[in-house]
C-alpha positions in Angstrom: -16.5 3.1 -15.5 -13.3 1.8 -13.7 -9.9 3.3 -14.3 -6.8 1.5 -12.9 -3.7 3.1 -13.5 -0.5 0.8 -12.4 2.5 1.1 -12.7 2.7 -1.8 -15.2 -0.7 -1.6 -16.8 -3.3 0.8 -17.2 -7.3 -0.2 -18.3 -10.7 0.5 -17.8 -13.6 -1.4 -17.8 -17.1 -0.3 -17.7 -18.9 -1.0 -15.0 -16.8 -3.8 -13.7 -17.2 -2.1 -9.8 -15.2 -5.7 -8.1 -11.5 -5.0 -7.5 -9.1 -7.0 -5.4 -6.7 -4.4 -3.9 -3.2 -5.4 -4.0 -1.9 -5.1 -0.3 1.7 -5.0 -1.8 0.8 -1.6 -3.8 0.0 1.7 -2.4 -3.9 2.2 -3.2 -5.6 5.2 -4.2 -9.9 5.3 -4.6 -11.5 8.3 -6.4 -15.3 7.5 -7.2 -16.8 10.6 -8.7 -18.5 12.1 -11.9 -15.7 12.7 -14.4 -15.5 16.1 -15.5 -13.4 18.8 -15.0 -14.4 20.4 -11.5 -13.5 17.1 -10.1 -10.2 17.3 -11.4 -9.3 13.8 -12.7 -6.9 15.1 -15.4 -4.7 17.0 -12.9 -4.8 14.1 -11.4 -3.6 12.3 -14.2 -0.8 14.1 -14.1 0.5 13.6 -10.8 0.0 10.0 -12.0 2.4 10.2 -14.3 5.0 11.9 -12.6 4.6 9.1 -10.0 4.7 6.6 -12.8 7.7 8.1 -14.2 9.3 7.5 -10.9 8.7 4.1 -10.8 6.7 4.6 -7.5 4.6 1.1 -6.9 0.6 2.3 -7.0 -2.6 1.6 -8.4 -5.2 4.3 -8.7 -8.7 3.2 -8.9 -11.2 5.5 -10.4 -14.9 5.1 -10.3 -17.4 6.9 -12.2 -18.7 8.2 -15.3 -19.1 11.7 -16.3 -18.7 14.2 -19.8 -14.8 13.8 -19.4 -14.5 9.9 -19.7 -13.2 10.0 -23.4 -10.6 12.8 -21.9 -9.1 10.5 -19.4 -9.0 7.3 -21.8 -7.6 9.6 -24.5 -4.9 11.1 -21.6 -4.0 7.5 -20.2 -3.9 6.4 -24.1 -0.9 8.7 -24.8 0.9 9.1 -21.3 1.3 5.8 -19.4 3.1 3.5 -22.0 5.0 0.5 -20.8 
């Protein structure tokens, strides 16, 4: 699974590994299981506080793991436009 998380748009897209990095943004790369040891929902959350500041960033996310449906669910109800 891929999770980008911009400041305009959030999606995911499973499996879809090809991303063209926007040298204009401030890029972040995590690929790991999701699950909670790797931390991905705190993660989340400094996300949002970024977001909320109207900082310019894209996080990419890679991986696949028992807290995928956490993360969709979290970007779901915390990144709205």
């Amino acid at each position: 699974m891929l999770i980008n998380v911009k400041k305009d748009k959030i999606f995911w897209n499973k499996w879809k590994i090809n991303v063209d990095f926007n040298k204009q943004q401030f890029n972040i790369v995590t690929a790991a299981r999701i699950g909670e040891e790797k931390g991905q929902l705190r993660m989340l959350a400094v996300m949002k506080k970024l977001h909320d500041e109207k900082f310019d960033f894209i996080w990419h996310l890679v991986g696949n793991g028992p807290y995928e449906e956490l993360v969709k669910k979290y970007i779901d109800e915390n990144f709205q436009n």
